[in-house]
N, C-alpha and C positions, 0 to 999 in steps of 0.2 A: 702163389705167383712164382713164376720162375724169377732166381738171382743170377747176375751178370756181374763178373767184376770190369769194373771199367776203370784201365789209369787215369789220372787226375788231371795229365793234357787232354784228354777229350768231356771233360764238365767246363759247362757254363756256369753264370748263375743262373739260367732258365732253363740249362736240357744238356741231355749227354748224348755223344756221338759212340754207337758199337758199330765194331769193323771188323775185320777178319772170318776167323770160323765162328764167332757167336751169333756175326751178323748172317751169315748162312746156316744156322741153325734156327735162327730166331723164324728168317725168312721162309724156307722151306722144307726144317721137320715142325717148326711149331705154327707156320704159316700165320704168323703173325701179321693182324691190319690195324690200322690206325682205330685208337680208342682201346686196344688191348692194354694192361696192364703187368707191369714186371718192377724187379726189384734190381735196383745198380748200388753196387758199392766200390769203393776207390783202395781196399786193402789197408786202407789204413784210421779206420774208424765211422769216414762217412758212408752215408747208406741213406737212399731216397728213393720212394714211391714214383716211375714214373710212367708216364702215357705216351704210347708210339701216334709220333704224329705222319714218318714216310718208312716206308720199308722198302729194299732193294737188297737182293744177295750180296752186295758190296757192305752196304752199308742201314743203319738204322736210328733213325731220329727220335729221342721219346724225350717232350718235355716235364719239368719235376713237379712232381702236384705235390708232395710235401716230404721233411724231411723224416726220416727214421731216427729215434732215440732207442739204439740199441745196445747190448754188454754181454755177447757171444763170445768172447775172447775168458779163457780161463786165468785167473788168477796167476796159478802157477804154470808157468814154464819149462816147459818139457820137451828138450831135444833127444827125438830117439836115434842113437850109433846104431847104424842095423847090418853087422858082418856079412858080404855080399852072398845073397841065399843061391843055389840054382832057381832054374826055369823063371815064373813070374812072380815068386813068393813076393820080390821085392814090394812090386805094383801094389799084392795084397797088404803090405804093412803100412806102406804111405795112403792109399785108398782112405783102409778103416782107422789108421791113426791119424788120419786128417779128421775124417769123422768125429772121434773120440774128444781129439783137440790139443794134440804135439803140434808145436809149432815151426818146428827143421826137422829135417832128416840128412843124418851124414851115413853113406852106404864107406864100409871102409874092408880095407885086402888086410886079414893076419893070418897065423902060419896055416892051419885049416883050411880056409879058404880055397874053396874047389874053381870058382868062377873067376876070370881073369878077363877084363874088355881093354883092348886096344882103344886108341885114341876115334877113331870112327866111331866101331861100337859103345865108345860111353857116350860120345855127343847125341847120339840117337837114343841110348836109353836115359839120360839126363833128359831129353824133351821130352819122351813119354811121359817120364814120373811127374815134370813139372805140370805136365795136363792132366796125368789123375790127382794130384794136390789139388789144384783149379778147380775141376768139378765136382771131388769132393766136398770141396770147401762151402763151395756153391749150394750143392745139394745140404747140404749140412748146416746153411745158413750162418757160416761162420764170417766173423769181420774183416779177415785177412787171408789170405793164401797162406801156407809151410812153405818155407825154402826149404830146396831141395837141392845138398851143397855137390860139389864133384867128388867124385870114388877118392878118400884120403889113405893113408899108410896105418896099420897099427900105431909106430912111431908119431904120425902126426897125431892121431887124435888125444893120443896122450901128451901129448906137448901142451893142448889146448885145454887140458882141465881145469886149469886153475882159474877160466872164467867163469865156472860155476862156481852156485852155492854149495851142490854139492855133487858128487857124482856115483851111480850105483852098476855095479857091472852083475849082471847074471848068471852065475856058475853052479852049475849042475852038483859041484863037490863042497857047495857051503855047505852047513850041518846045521846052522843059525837058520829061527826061522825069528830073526829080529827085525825084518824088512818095516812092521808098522811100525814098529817102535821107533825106529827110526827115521819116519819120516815124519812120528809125531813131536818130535823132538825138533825138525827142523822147520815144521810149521810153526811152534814155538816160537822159534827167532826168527826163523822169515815167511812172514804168512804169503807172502809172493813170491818165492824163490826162484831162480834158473836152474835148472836140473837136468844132469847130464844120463839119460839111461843107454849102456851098453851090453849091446844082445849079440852074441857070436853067430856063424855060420853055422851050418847042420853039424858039424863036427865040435861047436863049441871050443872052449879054450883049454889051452895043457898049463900046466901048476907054472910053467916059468911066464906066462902071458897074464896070471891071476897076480902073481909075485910082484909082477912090474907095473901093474893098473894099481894094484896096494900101494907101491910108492909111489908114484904118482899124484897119492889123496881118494886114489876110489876105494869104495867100500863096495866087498863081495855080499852078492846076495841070494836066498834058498825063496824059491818060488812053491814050495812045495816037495813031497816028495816023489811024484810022478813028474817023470822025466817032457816037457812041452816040446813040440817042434819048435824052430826055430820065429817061425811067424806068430806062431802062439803066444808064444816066449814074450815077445814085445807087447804084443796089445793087452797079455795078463799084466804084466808088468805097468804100464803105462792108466792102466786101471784102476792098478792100486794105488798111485798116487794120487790120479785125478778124484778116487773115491776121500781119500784120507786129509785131501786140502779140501774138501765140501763141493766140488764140482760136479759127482754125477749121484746127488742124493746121502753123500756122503756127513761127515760130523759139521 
């Protein structure tokens, strides 16, 4: 069944109202008629089986024939910082880490950083992203959407660490390949932790940008010794913690 996320102003307690482009997708690429069946969720845990009863390109009626007892949402917490890549790499990070199951994505400028958007250019790519977040999510059957935050500074995102449990940045010149150890250790003490993963641009980070994420509270980390692209980079990443807190088949 296809999923819809629907906000929580359009549920009844007998039926939920879709509008916009889902409602014209529903209507005419899936040509959806009454007595079809699909899956609504509100992003923030609810999720109900329900039955279209009117369909119009505007709009689509389906009341709830029963509620979903679902737990699609991963334990742990995982925001991926993903150093603004060229071309569309970004799209492909939030896509398959929506898939995977990071829960934000902060796109951020440090010194590297080849890609620069003006105030135009980021509000159009800030909606993209927030609609391949949506569909992946969708597709993916997950319970909630990733927020997808605005392009921040080197400087901010470091400013923001300290609301994680913990936070791990990715650099090509660790030598440590203590990356599980480490995350077994903080399953340890927080088996649902918030977790800050930061992935550089194609040019990755120079030692004074490694230097400053260290004081900050981050911990450098060796993904291996074959060098990843930068898109790689994240969803390896983002892997190995989802595997190491027991999310995708893991301990």
């Amino acid at each position: 069944m296809q999923r819809y996320f629907v906000p929580a102003g359009q549920w009844s307690d007998q039926s939920v109202r879709i509008a916009g482009p889902d409602a014209r997708h529903l209507s005419t690429v899936l040509r959806a008629r009454p007595g079809d069946r699909i899956i609504a969720a509100d992003g923030s845990g609810r999720a109900a089986i329900a039955v279209v009863d009117r369909v119009s390109p505007d709009e689509v009626v389906a009341s709830l024939e029963r509620m979903l007892d679902e737990a699609n949402e991963p334990s742990v917490r995982v925001t991926v910082a993903q150093g603004l890549p060229k071309g569309d790499k970004m799209e492909t990070v939030i896509q398959k880490g929506t898939e995977a199951g990071a829960i934000r994505f902060i796109p951020f400028v440090s010194r590297r950083t080849v890609v620069h958007l003006d105030g135009g250019k980021e509000a159009k790519r800030l909606g993209r992203w927030a609609r391949i977040a949506k569909e992946a999510a969708e597709q993916a059957h997950r319970g909630a959407v990733p927020e997808v935050t605005p392009v921040t500074s080197w400087r901010g995102l470091l400013a923001d660490i300290g609301r994680y449990d913990a936070a791990f940045l990715c650099y090509e010149k660790e030598e440590s390949l203590a990356f599980r150890r480490l995350l077994a250790q903080l399953k340890a003490r927080k088996p649902a932790a918030d977790i800050l993963l930061i992935v550089g641009p194609e040019g990755g980070f120079d030692e004074e940008e490694a230097k400053e994420a260290e004081a900050a509270g981050c911990r450098a980390i060796s993904l291996g010794r074959r060098i990843l692209r930068t898109e790689t980079a994240a969803l390896v990443a983002l892997s190995c913690i989802l595997y190491e807190f027991g999310e995708i088949g893991g301990s």
